[in-house]
C-alpha positions in Angstrom: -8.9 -30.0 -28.9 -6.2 -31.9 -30.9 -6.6 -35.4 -31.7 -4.0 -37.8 -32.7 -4.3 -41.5 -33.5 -2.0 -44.5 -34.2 -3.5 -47.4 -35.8 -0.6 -48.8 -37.0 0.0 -51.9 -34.3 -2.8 -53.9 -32.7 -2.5 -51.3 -29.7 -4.7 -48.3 -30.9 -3.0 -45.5 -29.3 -5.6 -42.4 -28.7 -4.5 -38.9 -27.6 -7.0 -36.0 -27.2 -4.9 -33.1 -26.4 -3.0 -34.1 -23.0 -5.0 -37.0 -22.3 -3.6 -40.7 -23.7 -5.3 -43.8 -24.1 -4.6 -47.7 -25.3 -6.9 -50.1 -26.4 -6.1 -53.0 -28.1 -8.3 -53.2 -30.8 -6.5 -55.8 -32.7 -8.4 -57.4 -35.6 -11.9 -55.7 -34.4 -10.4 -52.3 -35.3 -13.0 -51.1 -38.0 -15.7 -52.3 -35.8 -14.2 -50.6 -32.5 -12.3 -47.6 -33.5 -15.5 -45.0 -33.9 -16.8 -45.7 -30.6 -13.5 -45.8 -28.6 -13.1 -42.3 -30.0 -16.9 -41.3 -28.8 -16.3 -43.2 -25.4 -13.1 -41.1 -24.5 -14.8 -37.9 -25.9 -17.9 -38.3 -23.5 -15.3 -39.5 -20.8 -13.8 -35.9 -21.2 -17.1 -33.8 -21.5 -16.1 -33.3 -25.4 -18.0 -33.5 -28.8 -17.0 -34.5 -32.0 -17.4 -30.4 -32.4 -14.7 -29.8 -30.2 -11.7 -31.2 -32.3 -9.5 -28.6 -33.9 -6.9 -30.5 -35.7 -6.2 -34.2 -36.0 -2.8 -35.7 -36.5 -1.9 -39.8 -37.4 1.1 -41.8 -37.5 0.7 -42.7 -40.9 3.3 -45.6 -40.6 5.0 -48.0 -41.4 2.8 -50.5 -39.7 0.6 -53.3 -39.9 -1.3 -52.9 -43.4 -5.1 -53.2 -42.2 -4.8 -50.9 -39.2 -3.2 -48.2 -41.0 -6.4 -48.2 -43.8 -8.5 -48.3 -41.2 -7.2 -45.6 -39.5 -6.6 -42.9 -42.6 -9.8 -43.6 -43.5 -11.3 -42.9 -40.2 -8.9 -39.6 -39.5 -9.4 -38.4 -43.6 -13.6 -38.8 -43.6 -13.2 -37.4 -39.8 -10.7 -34.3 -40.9 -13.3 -33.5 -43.7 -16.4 -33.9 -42.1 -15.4 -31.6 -39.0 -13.4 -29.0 -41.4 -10.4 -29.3 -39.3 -6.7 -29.4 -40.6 -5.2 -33.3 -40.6 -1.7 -33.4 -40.4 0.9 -36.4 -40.6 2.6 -37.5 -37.0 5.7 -35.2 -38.6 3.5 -32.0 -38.6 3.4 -31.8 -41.7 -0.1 -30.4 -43.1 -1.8 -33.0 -45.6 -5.1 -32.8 -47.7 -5.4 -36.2 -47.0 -3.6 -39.0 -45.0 -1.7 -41.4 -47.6 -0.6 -44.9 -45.2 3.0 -45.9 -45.4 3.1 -49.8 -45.2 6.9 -49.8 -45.2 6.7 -52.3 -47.7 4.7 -53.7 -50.6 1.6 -55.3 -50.4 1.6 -58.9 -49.3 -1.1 -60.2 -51.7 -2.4 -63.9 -51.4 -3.3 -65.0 -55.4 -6.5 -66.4 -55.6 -7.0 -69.6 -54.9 -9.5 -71.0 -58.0 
């Protein structure tokens, strides 16, 4: 079963084979994401063993969402030992996000 996941708007967008989901995940996406995965697997009478290749729209997109996401889809890719491709088709060792931009970073306050 093919899995493909877009992290890269507050609208996690899920797809496991034919099957598509949305969940807004928002700002609760590293606490939500693992088990929105696991509910739509048992919804469909799959495992984690059951993925065969997982693809992710690697951006440009919202900065948090997208390292949340390539870290979920690159620990899940290697842990299953199942190709993980970019949302091109392109075949990657690892998914490297595309912000579209450069980091907005806040200097410290003190």
């Amino acid at each position: 079963m093919k899995l493909y996941l877009d992290t890269s708007t507050p609208v996690t967008i899920l797809k496991l084979d034919d099957n598509e989901y949305q969940k807004e995940l928002g700002r609760d996406t590293a606490e939500k994401l693992l088990q929105f995965i696991q509910d739509k697997l048992v919804e469909n009478h799959w495992t984690w063993q059951d993925i065969t290749e997982i693809s992710f729209m690697a951006g440009p997109g919202s900065f948090t969402g997208l390292r949340i996401g390539a870290a979920v889809v690159n620990t899940l890719a290697d842990q299953l030992g199942v190709p993980l491709f970019t949302h091109h088709g392109k075949q990657v060792p690892i998914i490297i996000p595309d912000y579209g931009r450069e980091a907005n970073i806040s200097k410290p306050k003190k």
